[in-house]
N, C-alpha and C positions, 0 to 999 in steps of 0.2 A: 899736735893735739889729736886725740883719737874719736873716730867719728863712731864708735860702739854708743847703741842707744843705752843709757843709764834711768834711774831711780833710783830713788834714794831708800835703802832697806840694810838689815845688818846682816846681808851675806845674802848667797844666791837660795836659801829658801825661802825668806823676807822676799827677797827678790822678787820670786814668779806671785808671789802669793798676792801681793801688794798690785803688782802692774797688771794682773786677771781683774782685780777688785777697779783700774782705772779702764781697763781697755785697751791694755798699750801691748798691738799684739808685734809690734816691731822688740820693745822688750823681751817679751815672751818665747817668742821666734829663736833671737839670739841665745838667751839662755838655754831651750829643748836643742839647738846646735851644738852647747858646748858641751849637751850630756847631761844637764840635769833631769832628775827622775820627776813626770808630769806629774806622780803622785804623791810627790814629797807636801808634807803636810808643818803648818807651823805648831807651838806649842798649843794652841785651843783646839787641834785636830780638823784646821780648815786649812783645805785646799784651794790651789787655782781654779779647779773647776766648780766648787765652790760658790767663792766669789764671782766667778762670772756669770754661774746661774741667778746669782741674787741681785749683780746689779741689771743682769739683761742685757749681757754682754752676746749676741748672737755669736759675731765673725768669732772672736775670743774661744765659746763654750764649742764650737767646731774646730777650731783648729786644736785646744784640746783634747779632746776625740779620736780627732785623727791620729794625735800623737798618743794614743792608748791610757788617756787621761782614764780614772774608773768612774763612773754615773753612779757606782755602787758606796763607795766610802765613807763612811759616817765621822763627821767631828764631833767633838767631844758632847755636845747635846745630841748624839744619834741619830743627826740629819744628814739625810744626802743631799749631793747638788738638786735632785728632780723635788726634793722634799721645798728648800730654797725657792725654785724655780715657782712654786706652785704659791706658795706666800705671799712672794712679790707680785705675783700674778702675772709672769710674762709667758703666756702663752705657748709665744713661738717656739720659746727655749726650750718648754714642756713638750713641742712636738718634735724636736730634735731629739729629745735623749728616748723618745720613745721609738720614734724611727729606727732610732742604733740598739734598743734594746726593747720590746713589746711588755718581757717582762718584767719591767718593773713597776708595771701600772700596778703588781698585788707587792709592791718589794714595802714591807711593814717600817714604819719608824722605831724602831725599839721595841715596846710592847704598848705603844699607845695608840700613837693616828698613824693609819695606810694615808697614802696618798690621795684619795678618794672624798677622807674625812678631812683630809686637810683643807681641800679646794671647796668640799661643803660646809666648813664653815666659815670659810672666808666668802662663799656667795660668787665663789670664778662659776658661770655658767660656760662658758665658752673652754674652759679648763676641763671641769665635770665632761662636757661632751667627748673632749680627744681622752680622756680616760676610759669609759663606757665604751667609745670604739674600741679601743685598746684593749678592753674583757677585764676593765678593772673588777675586782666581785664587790659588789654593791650589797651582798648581806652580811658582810664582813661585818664583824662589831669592833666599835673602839673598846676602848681601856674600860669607858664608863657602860661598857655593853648597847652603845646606842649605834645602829647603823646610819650611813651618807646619810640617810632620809630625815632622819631622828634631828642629827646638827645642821640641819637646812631646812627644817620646819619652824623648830624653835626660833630660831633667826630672823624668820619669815622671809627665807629665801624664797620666795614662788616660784622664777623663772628656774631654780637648781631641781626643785620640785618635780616642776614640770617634765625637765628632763630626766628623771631618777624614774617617775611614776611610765614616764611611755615607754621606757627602757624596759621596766618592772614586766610589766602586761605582756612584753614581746618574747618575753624570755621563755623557751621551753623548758618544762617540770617533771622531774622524775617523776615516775611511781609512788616510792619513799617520800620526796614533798609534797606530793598529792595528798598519801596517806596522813603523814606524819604533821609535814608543814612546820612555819610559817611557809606557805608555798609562793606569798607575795612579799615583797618588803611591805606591802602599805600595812599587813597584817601583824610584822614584826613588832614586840614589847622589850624596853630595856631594864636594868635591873631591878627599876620600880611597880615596874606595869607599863608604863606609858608606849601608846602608841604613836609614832610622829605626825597624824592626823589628831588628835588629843593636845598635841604640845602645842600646835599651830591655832589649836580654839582655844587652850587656855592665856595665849597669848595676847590672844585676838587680833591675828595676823587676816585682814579677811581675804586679801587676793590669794594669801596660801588654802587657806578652807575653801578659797573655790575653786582652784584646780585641783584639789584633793578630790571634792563633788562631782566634778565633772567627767572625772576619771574612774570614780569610784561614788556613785548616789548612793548605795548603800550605805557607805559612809553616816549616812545623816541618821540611822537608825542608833548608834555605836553608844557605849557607855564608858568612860574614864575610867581609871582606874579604881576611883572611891565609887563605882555602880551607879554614877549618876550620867542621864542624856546630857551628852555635850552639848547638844543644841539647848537645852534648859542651862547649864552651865555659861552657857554665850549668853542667853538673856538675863541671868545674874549677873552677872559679869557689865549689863548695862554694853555691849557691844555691838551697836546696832549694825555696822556694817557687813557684821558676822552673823547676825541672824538675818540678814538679807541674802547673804552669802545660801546661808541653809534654802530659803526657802525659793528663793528662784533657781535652784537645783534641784526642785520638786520634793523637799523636806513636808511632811506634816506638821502642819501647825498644831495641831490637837493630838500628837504625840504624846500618849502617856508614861509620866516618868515614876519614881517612887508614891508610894500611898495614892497611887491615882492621880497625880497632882500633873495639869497643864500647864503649857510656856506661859498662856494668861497669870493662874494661879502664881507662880514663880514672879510673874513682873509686877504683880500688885503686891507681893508679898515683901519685894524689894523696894515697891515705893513706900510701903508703910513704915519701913525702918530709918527713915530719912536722908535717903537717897535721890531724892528727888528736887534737890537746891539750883543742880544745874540742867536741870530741865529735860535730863535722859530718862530716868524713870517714867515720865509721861509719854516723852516720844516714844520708848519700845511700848508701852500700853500700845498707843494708837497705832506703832507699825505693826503688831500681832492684829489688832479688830479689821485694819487694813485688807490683811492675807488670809479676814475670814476667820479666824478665833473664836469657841463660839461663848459667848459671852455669860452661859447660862449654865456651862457645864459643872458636874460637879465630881468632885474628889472621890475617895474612897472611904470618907467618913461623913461625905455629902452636903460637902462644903462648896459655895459657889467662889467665884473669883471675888466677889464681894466683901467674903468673908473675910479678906485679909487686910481691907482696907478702913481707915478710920477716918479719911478725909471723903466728906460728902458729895463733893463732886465727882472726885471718880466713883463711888458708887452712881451718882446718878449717867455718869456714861454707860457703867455698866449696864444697867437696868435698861437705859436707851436703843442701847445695841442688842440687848434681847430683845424685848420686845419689837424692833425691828424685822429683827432674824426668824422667831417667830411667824409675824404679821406678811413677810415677805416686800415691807413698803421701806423706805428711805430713814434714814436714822436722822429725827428733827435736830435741827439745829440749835444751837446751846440757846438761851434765854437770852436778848440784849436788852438792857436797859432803854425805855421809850417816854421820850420828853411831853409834858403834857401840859394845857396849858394853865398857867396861876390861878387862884379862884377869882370867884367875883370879888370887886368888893367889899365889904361888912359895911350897912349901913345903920343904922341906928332908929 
């Protein structure tokens, strides 16, 4: 009986391809002994190395390697093993093949996603980092023209963010970028307009909008693509976590957006339309008079926030909170109902 380690495949390119995808580098071994080529590929254009990267095969995707397996080889969806690697999200393996070869942190999948976009929109933070050491280019655009930033805002990757934006700021800038620019990714637009601080508000990701603030306060002045303040757009939008975002990153609340109109005016104008069922309409009212909103300003056609509204009580908040703001005293307390007692009674 022969003690040669076996699997079961039809024929020795079955073979490696099949026992990479298990682990079995006793298989493996034997086969790269008898001469089989490490880059012999099966009919879908996947390799050993491959499948090793994809299941997170370490020992495997090294001994490959070393036996002059290629990290470069595209199967037949014009992935490589590092492209694999990065999917599955194994890390380690991603720092092996970068170890053995630096560059392929910019090596393209076909003509769509680098490697960069892969890991950002899958939200690998720990991924993203060994690429960015690596000198991936992070103004690289995909297919859809959107840079790393762009597919890890929309996602509301924050922590990929995070590291894309510190990267960003570190990075020295030619002349020509100075001149010309985008000199920053955060500044970067894809084929729409959009900026990936844009895709993160209209998503209403707010831990992404506030490492975006943090990183960049200016930020909070910005307009979308359609010319409208994103920060007016997050209080449309009913997002209150994101207009908090803005304005404890030192946002103006009394930011003037189109026709003169403030975040007030925008949140009454959104209660009025009947968005106000589940109780967020009021709440962003009250977290704008909160942060100081001033309750009495008027438009560009010299309309107050009141005007938009046809429910009497929040006028009568409005009006409270001016006169308030005004008077510089305490904004009274709403009216409560006060029990009194039954008449006398009727005698005849």
């Amino acid at each position: 009986m022969s003690n040669k380690p076996e699997i079961k495949g039809d024929g020795p390119v079955k073979d490696i391809v099949l026992a990479a995808d298990e682990g079995r580098l006793d298989v493996i071994t034997a086969l790269l002994e008898s001469g089989i080529d490490p880059n012999t590929v099966d009919e879908t254009g996947t390799s050993a190395l491959h499948n090793a990267a994809r299941r997170g095969h370490w020992h495997t995707a090294r001994l490959l390697l070393e036996k002059k397996a290629s990290p470069r080889i595209q199967d037949g969806n014009n992935a490589t093993p590092l492209h694999h690697a990065i999917r599955a999200g194994h890390a380690q393996i991603v720092r092996l093949f970068l170890e053995c070869d630096p560059s392929l942190s910019d090596y393209k999948e076909g003509v769509s996603y680098g490697p960069i976009h892969v890991a950002a929109v899958k939200g690998y933070a720990r991924i993203v980092q060994l690429l960015v050491d690596y000198n991936a280019p992070t103004l690289e655009e995909s297919a859809s023209g959107q840079t790393a930033l762009h597919l890890a805002a929309e996602r509301g990757h924050h922590d990929v963010c995070e590291i894309l934006l510190k990267h960003d700021k570190q990075l020295p800038r030619s002349a020509w970028d100075r001149l010309f620019g985008p000199s920053l990714e955060v500044h970067a637009k894809d084929e729409v307009g959009n900026t990936a601080f844009a895709l993160a508000v209209e998503k209403g990701f707010h831990q992404t909008v506030d490492v975006f603030l943090r990183y960049h306060p200016e930020l909070a002045n910005t307009s979308n693509r359609w010319k409208e303040l994103n920060f007016h757009l997050a209080v449309e939008s009913g997002h209150i976590k994101t207009v908090e975002a803005f304005l404890n990153n030192g946002a103006n609340v009394d930011m003037k957006g189109k026709e003169g109109r403030r975040a007030l005016h925008v949140a009454v104008a959104r209660h009025s339309l009947g968005y106000s069922i589940d109780g967020k309409a009021d709440a962003m009212i009250d977290c704008l008079l909160e942060h100081g909103a001033i309750a009495n300003a008027k438009d560009n056609h010299g309309n107050l926030p009141e005007y938009h509204s046809s429910d009497p009580k929040t006028r009568m908040k409005l009006r409270n909170h001016a006169t308030a703001q005004v008077s510089g005293k305490p904004v009274p307390p709403a009216p409560t109902s006060i029990s009194s007692a039954p008449p006398p009674a009727y005698k005849a």
